[in-house]
C-alpha positions in Angstrom: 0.0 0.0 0.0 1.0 3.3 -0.9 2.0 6.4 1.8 -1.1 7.7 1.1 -1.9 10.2 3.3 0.1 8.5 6.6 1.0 5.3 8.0 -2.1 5.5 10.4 -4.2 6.5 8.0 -3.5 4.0 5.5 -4.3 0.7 8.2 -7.2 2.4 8.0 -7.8 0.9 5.0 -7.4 -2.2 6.1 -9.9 -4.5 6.7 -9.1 -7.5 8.2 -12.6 -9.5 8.4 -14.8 -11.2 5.8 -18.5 -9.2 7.2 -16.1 -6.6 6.1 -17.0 -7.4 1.9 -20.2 -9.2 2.8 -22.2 -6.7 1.3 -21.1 -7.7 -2.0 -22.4 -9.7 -4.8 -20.0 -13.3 -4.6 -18.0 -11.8 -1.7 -18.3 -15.0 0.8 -17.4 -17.5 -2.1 -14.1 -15.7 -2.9 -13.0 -14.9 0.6 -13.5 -18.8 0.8 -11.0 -19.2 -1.9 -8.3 -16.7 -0.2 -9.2 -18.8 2.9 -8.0 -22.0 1.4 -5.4 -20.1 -1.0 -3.4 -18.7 2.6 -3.8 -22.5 4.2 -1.8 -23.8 1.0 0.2 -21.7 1.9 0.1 -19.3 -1.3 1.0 -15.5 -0.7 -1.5 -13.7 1.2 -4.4 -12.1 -0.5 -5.7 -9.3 1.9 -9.6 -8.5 1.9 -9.4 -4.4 1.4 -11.9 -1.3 2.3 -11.6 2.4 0.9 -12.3 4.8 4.4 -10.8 8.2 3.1 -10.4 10.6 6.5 -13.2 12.7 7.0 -10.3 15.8 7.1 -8.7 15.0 3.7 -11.7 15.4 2.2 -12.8 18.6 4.4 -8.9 19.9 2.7 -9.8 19.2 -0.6 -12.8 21.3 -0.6 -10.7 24.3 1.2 -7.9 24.2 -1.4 -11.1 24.5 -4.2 -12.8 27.6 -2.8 -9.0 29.2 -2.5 -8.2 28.0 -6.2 -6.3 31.3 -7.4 -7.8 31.6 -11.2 -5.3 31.8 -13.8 -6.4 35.1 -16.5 -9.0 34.3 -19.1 -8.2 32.7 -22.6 -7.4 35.0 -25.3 -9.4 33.4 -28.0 -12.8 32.0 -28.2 -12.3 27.9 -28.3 -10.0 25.6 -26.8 -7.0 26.5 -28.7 -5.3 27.5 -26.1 -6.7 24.4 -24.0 -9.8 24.3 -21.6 -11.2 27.4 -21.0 -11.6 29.0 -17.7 -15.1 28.9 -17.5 -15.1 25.1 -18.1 -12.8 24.7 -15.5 -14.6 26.8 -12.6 -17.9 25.3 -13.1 -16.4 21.9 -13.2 -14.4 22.7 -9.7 -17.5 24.6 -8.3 -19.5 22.0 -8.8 -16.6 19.6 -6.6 -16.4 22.4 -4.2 -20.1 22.5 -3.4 -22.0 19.0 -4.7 -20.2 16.4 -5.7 -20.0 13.5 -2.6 -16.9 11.1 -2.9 -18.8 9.0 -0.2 -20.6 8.3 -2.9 -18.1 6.9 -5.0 -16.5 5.3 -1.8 -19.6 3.3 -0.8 -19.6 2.0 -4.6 -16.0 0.8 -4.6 -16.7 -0.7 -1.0 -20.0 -2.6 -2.3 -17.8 -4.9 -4.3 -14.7 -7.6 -3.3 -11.8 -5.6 -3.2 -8.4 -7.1 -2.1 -4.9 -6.4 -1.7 -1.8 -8.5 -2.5 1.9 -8.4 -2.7 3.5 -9.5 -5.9 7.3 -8.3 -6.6 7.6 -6.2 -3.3 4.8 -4.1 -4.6 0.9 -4.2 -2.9 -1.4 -4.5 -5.7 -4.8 -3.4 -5.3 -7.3 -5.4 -7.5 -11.6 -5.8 -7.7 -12.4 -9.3 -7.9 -16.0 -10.4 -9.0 -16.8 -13.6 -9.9 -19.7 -14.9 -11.8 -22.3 -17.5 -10.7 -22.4 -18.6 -13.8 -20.4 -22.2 -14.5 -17.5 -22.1 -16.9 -17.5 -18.2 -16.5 -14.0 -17.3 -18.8 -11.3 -15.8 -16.4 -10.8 -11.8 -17.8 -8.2 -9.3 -16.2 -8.9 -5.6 -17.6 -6.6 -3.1 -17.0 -7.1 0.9 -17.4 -4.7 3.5 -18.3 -4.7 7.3 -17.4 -6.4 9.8 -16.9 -8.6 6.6 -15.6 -9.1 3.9 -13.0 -10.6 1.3 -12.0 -13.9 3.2 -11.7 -14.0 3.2 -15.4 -14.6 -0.6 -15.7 -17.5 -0.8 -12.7 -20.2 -0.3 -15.3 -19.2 -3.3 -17.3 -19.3 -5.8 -14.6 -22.9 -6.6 -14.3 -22.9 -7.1 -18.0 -19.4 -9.6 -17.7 -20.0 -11.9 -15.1 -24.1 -11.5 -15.2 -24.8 -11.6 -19.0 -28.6 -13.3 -18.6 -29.4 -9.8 -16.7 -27.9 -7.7 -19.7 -28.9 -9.0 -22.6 -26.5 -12.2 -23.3 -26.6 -15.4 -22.2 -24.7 -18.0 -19.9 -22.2 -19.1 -22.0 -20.9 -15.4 -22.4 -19.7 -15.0 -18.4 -16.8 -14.1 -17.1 -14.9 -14.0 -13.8 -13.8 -10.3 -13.7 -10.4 -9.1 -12.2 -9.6 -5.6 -12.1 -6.0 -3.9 -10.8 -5.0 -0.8 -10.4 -2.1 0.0 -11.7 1.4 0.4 -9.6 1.4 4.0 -8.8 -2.6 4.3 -9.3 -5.2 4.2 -7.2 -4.9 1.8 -4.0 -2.1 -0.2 -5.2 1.4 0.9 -4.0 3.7 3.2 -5.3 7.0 2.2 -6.8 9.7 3.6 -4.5 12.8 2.3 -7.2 12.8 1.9 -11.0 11.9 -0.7 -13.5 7.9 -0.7 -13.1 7.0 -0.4 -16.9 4.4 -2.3 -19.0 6.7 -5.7 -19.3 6.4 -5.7 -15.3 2.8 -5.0 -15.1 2.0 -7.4 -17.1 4.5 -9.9 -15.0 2.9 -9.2 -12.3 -1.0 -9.8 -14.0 -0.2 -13.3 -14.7 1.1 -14.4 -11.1 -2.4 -12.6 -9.6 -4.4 -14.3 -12.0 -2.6 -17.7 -10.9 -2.7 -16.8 -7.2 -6.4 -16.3 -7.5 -6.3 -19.9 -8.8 -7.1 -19.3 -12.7 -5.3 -21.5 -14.9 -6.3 -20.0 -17.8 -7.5 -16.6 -18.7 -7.7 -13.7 -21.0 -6.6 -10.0 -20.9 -8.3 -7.0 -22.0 -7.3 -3.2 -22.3 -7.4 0.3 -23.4 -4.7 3.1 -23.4 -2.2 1.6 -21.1 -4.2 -1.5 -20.6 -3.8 -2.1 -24.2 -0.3 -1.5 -23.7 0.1 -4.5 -21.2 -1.9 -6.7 -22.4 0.3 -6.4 -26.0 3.0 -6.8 -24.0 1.7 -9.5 -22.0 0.6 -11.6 -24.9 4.4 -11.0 -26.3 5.8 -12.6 -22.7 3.6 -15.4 -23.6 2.8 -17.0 -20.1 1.3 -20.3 -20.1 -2.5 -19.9 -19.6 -3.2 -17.0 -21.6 -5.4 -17.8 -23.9 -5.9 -14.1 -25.9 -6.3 -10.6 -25.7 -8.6 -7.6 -26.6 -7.5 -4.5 -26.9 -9.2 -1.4 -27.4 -6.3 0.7 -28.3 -4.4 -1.4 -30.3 -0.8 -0.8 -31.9 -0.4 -1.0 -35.5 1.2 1.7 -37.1 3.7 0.0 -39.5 7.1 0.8 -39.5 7.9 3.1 -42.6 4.8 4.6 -41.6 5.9 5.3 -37.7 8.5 6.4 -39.9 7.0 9.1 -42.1 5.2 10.2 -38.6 8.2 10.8 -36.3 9.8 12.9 -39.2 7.1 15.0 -40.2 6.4 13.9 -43.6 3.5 13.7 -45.7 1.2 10.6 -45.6 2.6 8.3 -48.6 1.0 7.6 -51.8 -1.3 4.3 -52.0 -3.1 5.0 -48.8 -6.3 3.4 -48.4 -9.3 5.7 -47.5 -9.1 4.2 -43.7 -5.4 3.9 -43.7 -5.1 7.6 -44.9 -7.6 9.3 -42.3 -5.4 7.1 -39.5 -2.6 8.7 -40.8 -4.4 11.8 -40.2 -5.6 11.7 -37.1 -1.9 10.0 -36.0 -0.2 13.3 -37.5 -2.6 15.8 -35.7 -1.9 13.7 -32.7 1.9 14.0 -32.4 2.0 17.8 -33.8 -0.4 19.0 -31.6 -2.0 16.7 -29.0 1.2 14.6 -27.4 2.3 17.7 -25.5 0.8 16.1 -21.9 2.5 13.3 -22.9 6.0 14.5 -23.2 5.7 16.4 -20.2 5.0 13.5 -18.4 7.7 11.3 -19.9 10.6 13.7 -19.7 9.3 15.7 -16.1 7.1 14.1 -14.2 8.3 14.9 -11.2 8.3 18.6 -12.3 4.3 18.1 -13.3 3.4 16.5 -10.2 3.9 19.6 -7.8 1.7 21.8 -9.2 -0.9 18.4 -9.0 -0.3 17.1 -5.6 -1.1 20.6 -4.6 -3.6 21.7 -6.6 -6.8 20.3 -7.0 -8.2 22.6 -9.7 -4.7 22.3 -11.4 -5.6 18.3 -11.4 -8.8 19.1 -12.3 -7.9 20.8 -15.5 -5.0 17.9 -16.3 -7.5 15.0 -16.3 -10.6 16.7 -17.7 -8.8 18.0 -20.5 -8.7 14.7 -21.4 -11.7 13.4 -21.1 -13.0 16.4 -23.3 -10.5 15.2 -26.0 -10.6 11.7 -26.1 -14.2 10.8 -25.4 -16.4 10.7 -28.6 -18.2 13.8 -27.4 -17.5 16.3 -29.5 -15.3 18.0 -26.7 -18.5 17.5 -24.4 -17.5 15.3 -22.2 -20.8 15.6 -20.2 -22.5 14.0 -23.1 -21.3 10.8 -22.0 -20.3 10.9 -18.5 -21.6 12.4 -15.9 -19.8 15.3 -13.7 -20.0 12.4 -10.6 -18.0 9.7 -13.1 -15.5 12.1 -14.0 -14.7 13.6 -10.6 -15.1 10.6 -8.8 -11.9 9.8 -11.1 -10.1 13.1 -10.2 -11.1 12.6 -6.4 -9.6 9.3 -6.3 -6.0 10.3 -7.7 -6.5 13.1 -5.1 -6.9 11.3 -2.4 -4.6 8.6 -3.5 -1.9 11.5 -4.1 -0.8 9.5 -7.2 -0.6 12.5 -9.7 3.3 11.5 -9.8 3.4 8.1 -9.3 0.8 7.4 -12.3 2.9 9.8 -14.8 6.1 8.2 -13.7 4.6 5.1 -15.9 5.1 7.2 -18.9 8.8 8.0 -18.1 9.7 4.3 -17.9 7.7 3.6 -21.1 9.5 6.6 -23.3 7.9 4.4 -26.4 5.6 5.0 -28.8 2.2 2.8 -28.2 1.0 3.4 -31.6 4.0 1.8 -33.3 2.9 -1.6 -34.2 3.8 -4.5 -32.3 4.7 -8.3 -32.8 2.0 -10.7 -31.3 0.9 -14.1 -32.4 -1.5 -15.1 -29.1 -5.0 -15.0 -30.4 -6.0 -11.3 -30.5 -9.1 -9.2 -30.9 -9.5 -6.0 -31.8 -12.2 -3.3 -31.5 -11.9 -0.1 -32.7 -14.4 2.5 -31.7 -15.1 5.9 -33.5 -13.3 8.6 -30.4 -10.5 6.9 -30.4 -6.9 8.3 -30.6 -6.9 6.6 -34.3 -8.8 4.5 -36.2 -6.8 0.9 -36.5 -7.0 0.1 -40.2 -8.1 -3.8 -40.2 -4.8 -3.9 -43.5 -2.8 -2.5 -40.3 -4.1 -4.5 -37.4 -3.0 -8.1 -39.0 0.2 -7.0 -39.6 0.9 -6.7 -35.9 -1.6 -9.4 -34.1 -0.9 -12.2 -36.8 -3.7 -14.5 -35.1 -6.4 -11.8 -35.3 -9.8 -13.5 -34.4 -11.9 -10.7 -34.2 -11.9 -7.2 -35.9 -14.9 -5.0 -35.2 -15.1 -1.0 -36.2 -18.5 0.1 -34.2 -20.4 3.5 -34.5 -20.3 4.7 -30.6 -17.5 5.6 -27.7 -14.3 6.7 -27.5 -10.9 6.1 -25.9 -12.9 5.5 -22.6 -15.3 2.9 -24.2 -16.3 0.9 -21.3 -17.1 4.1 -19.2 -18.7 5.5 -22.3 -20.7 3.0 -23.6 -20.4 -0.2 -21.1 -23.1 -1.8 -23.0 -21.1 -1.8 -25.9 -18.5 -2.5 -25.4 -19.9 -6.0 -23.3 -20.8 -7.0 -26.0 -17.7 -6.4 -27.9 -16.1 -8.4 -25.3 -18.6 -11.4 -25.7 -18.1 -11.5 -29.2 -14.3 -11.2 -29.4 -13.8 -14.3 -26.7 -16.5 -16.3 -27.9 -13.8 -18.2 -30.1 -12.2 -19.9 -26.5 -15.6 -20.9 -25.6 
């Protein structure tokens, strides 16, 4: 567990009894498989509860009413970035309505655990289904996100017959947060990038007692689980990614040197050269920031909670298929609940410090022969030409372009994309 925001704040955490998760759905059967997983002996698996201090949260809305506005935009859209408006209603509305207990109670309504894999507490949601021969899925988020962007999917996953799909679609649902995100801990050394993550993904899904099991991602999720499928640990039957990584080389190429897009271009291959050019002239500036100074970045963030604010929900203007709207697809709760949780977590620094081990290009494509599928929905960073996607997952199984959500699909549309999930996985069925 992380310093977050003392040592006897964060036992507070802690909860040490089952009644503690027996409010939620399938929480006795799995404490009775950590039960029998710390009598073999296995590594312990720690049953986990959110409790943020009343005070942090009576600081958080001090430091918003102080927020000392930066001057007014000089031009009339969001050349510039967010405008100031944007940003005070958003943070008024934290300041004066939005109710983390909320979020907290939500979190704490489902199994959440803790366990320590590589000298590192990982912090995970574990739901299984009651439905037999329910396929084994761990989905991993990226940033600006969480794991609160995967709760709406749940149901759907381990409960199809409730949402529209039928038995044979379950799965058992495992959900980390990322090292330096959330609950988990925070690297205090080097050498926590994707290839670790995704390390560490395969010995929880083991410890949890799955044999076998898929991976599914977006953003950095996608990330992992391309890297994960490239590590090739026994029991992993495929992956789905949501962001995949397919630029081919010559045109990564073209790209990097600020060429112009090639002749012989498909239509679909020409407007994701496009949209990849925009994207590294004028929207990667966040990203560089965070890869080169992330340390730099993070104290204006750990102190500023408007200054946070305007970080994440600059993104989720950008990147959901909103039309810059991002209220037109989440609601002002989902997205601050998001903020408030890397607020009260303090892991502004720790979760851009991922992007300075990275210090690669997740667009480039990459080299993966486990069974992959790939969706591609419309708000996404780029469209994935299907020409492009089998040149980098070379046992492509599924390949679906759909007409709804962006780069946060399962926040955005969870219905959707369940059903995207179904249909890519139904192969290992």
């Amino acid at each position: 567990m992380s310093d977050y925001p003392s040592e006897h704040s964060r036992r507070r955490f802690l909860a040490t009894s089952a009644g503690a998760l027996a409010v939620a759905a399938g929480a006795s059967t799995l404490m009775s498989t950590v039960a029998n997983a710390a009598t073999a002996g296995s590594p312990a698996v720690r049953p986990f509860r959110i409790a943020v201090p009343q005070r942090e949260l009576t600081d958080l809305r001090n430091r918003l009413r102080a927020t000392r506005w930066p001057t007014r935009e000089t031009v009339a859209d969001d050349s510039q970035g967010l405008q100031l408006r944007r940003v005070q209603d958003l943070v008024k509305y934290w300041a004066t309505r939005y109710d983390w207990r909320t979020t907290e109670a939500k979190l704490n309504s489902l199994p959440q655990f803790v366990t320590e894999i590589d000298g590192l507490d990982i912090h995970f949601l574990h739901i299984r289904s009651r439905h037999e021969n329910a396929l084994p899925i761990v989905i991993t988020h990226g940033w600006p996100g969480s794991i609160l962007e995967m709760l709406k999917v749940i149901g759907p996953l381990t409960d199809p017959t409730r949402h529209g799909g039928s038995a044979v679609d379950a799965f058992h649902v495992v959900i980390p947060s990322m090292p330096g995100y959330g609950f988990s801990g925070k690297p205090t050394g080097t050498g926590w990038g994707p290839a670790r993550i995704a390390r560490a993904w395969d010995v929880l899904m083991k410890r949890l007692g799955y044999r076998e099991y898929v991976s599914q991602g977006g953003d950095w999720g996608s990330v992992v689980s391309d890297v994960l499928a490239a590590q090739k640990p026994a029991g992993l039957l495929g992956i789905h990614v949501n962001m995949p990584a397919t630029v081919p080389p010559e045109i990564a190429k073209i790209l990097t040197d600020g060429g112009p897009a090639p002749a012989g271009l498909s239509t679909e291959e020409r407007q994701a050269f496009d949209s990849l050019n925009a994207l590294y002239t004028r929207g990667s500036g966040y990203s560089a920031m965070m890869v080169t100074r992330p340390e730099t970045v993070g104290f204006g963030l750990a102190d500023s909670p408007a200054g946070l604010a305007a970080w994440m929900y600059d993104k989720f203007a950008a990147w959901t298929y909103s039309g810059g709207v991002p209220e037109k697809v989440l609601t002002r709760d989902e997205m601050l609940g998001d903020i408030t949780l890397y607020w009260v977590t303090n892991t502004a620094v720790s979760s851009s410090q991922l992007y300075w081990e990275n210090n690669a290009n997740n667009f480039n494509a990459v080299d993966v022969s486990v069974p992959a599928a790939v969706t591609v929905f419309p708000g996404e960073l780029y469209r994935a030409p299907r020409s492009w996607a089998e040149r980098a997952y070379h046992d492509l199984r599924y390949y679906h372009q759909v007409d709804n959500g962006g780069h946060f699909a399962a926040w955005e549309q969870p219905d959707l994309f369940s059903k995207e999930l179904r249909a890519a996985f139904r192969f290992l069925r």
